[in-house]
C-alpha positions as CSV (number, residue, x, y, z in Angstrom):
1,X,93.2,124.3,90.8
2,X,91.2,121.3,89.3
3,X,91.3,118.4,91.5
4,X,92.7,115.0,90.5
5,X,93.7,111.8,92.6
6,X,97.4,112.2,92.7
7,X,100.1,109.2,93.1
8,X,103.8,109.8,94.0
9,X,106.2,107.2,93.2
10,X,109.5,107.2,94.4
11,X,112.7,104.9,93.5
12,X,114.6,104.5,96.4
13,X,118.0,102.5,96.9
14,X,119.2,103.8,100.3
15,X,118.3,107.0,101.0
16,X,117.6,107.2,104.8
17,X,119.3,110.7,104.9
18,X,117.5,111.8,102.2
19,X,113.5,110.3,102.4
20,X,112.1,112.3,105.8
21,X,112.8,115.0,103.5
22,X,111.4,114.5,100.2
23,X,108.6,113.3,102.1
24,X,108.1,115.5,104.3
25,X,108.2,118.1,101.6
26,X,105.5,116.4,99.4
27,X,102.1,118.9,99.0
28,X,99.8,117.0,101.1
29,X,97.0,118.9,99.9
30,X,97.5,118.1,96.3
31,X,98.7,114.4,96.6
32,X,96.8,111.7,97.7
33,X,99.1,108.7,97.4
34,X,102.7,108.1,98.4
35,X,105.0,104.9,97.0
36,X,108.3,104.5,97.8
37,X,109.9,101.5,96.2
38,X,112.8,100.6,97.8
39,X,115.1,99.2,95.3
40,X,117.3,96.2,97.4
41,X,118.4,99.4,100.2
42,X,120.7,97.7,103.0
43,X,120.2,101.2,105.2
44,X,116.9,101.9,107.1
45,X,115.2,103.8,103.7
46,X,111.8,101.4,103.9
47,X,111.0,102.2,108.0
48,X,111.9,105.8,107.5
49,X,109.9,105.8,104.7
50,X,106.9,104.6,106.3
51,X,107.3,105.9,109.9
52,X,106.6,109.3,107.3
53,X,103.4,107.9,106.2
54,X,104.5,107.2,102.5
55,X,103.7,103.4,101.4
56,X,106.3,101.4,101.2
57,X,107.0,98.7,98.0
58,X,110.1,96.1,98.2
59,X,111.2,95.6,95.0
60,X,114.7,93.8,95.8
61,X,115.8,93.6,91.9
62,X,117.5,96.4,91.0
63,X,117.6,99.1,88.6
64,X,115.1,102.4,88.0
65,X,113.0,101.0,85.5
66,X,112.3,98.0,87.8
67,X,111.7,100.5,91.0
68,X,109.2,102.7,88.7
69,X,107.0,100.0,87.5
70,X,106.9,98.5,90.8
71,X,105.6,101.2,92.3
72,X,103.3,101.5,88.6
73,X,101.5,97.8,89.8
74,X,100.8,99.1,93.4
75,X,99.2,102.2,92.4
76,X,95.6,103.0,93.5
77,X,92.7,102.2,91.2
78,X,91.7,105.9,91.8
79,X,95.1,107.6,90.2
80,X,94.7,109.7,87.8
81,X,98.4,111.7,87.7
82,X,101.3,110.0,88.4
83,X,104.6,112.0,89.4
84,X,107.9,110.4,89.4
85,X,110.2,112.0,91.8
86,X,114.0,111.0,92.8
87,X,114.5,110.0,96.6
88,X,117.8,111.7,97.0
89,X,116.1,115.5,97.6
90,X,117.5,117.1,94.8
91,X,114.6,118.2,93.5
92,X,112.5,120.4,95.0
93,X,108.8,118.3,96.1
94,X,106.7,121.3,96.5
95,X,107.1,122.0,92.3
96,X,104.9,118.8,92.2
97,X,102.5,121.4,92.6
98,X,104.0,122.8,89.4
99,X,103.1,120.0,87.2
100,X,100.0,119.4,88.2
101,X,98.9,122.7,87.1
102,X,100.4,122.8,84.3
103,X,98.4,119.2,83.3
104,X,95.3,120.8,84.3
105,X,95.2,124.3,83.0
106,X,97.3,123.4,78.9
107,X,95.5,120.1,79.2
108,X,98.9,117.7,78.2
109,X,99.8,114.6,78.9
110,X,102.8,114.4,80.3
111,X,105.1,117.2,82.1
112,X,108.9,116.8,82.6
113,X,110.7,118.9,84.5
114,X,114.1,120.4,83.0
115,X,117.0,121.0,85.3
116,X,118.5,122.9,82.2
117,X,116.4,125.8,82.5
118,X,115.9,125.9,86.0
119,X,117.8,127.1,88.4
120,X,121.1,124.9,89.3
121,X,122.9,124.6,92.2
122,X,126.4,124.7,92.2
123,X,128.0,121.1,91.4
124,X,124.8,119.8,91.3
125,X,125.4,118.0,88.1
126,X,128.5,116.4,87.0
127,X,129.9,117.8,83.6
128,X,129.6,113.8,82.5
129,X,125.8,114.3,83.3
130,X,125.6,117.5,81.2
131,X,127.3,116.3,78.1
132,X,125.1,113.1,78.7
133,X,121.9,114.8,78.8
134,X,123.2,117.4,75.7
135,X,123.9,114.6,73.5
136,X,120.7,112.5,74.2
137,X,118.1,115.8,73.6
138,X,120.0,116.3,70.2
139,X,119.7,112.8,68.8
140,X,116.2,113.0,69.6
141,X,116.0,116.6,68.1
142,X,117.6,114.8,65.0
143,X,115.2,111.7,64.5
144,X,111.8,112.9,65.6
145,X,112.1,116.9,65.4
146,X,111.0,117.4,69.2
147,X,113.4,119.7,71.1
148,X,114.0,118.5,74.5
149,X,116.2,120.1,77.2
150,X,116.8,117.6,79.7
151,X,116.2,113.5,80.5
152,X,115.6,114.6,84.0
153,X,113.5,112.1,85.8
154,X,111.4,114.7,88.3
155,X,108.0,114.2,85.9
156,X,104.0,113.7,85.7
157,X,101.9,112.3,83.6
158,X,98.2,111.2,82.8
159,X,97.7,107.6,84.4
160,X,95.7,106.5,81.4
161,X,98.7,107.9,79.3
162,X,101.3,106.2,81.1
163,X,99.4,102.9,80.5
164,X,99.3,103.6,77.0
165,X,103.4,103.9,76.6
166,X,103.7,100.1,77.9
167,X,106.9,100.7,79.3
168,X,109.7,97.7,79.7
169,X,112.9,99.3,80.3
170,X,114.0,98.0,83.6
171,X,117.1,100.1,84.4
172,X,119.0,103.9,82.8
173,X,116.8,103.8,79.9
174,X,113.7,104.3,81.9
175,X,113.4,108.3,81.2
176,X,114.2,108.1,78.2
177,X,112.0,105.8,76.9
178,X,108.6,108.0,78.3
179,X,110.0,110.8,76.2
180,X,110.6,109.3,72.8
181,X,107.1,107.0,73.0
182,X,105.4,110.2,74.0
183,X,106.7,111.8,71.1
184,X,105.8,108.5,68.9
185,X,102.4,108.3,70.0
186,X,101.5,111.9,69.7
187,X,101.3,112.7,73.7
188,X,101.2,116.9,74.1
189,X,104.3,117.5,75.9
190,X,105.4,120.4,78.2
191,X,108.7,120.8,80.0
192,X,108.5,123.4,82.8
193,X,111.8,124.5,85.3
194,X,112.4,122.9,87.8
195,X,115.6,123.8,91.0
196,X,118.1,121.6,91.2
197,X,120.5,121.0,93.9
198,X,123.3,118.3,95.1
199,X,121.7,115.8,96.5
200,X,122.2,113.9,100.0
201,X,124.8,111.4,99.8
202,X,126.4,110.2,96.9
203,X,125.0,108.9,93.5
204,X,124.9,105.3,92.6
205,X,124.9,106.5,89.3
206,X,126.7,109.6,88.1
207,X,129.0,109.2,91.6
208,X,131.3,106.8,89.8
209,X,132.7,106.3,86.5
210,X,131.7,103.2,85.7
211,X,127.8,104.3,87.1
212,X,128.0,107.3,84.7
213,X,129.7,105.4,81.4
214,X,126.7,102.5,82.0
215,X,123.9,104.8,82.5
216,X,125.3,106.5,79.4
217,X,125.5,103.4,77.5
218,X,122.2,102.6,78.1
219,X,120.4,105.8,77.3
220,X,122.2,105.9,73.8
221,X,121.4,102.0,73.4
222,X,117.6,103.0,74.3
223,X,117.4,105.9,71.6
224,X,118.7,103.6,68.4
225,X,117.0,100.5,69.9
226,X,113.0,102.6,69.6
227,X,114.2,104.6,66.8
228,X,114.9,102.1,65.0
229,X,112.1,99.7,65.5
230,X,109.9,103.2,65.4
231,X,111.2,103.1,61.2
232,X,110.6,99.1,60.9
233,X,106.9,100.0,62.3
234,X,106.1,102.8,59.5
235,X,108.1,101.4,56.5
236,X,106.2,97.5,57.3
């Protein structure tokens, strides 16, 4: 497999059950950089996290977007893939492994893992998450003719790519927003299977209602907000 300087980053708002392992699972041989941001955590996520060997970013205001471009401004000079990967373990860390080939050997841009066509455990998702996820892919399908199958936020892409997308969402429309500026700016795009299985603990997000009906919200906000200024752009 080509080689490449590798950077994981991963949002973390406490996960101490969960970290050792995603860490611990991480391809060594593959990745050269590990960033947890930890997202305001009251629990012991940040010394876990870095009694594991993983560098460890404090980025007290919360929200994903605001976690993933923290860990964005710390990343080595040297990176030249960036993976995004959830801190709760429910996706599996040696795929990163995965992704990287794929972005070597088709040559893309950016590779998103789909929990859709992989292989789900049990419960895993919440049926609010499903429908979620459905309904986002299809008004995508509908404005910019890309089929996606999932907004699932286990990903990699080029660093020099990532730059180029300027991304400013700071909380649930963080995933979203990579997919449809990829698509706008022409980024080769590959989605590849990825296991899925409950994670440790209990959301923050799709764990409650009012997590899942915000983070819903926001995704649909996200996808008329660039749509729309995506049509102002091409008709001024």
């Amino acid at each position: 497999m080509e080689s490449s300087f590798t950077s994981v980053i991963i949002p973390a708002y406490n996960e101490a059950p969960a970290i050792s392992h995603v860490i611990g699972d991480i391809p060594n041989h593959l990745v050269n950089e590990v960033i947890v941001v930890d997202n305001g955590s009251t629990d012991q996520t940040a010394k876990i996290a870095q009694n594991h060997g993983a560098q460890v970013i404090f980025q007290p205001k919360r929200g994903y977007g605001n976690a993933c471009l923290a860990g964005i401004a710390n990343l080595n000079e040297k990176t030249e893939i960036v993976v995004f990967l959830d801190g709760d373990y429910s996706d599996d860390p040696h795929q990163i492994a995965d992704f990287i080939k794929t972005i070597h050997q088709k040559k893309v841009d950016l590779v998103l893992g789909s929990r859709v066509t992989g292989v789900q455990e049990a419960r895993s998702l919440t049926v609010q998450q499903k429908f979620g996820n459905w309904l986002a892919v299809k008004l995508i399908k509908i404005f910019y003719g890309h089929e996606y199958t999932d907004l699932g936020p286990f990903r990699a892409i080029r660093r020099k790519k990532l730059e180029q997308l300027n991304l400013s969402d700071r909380t649930f429309g963080w995933t979203v927003e990579m997919q449809i500026k990829a698509i706008q700016l022409g980024f080769t795009v590959v989605e590849i299977p990825v296991d899925y299985r409950r994670r440790i603990g209990k959301s923050k997000i799709s764990g409650t209602l009012s997590g899942t009906i915000k983070a819903g919200i926001k995704i649909l906000w996200t996808i008329g907000k660039l749509t729309l200024q995506h049509w102002l752009n091409k008709s001024g």
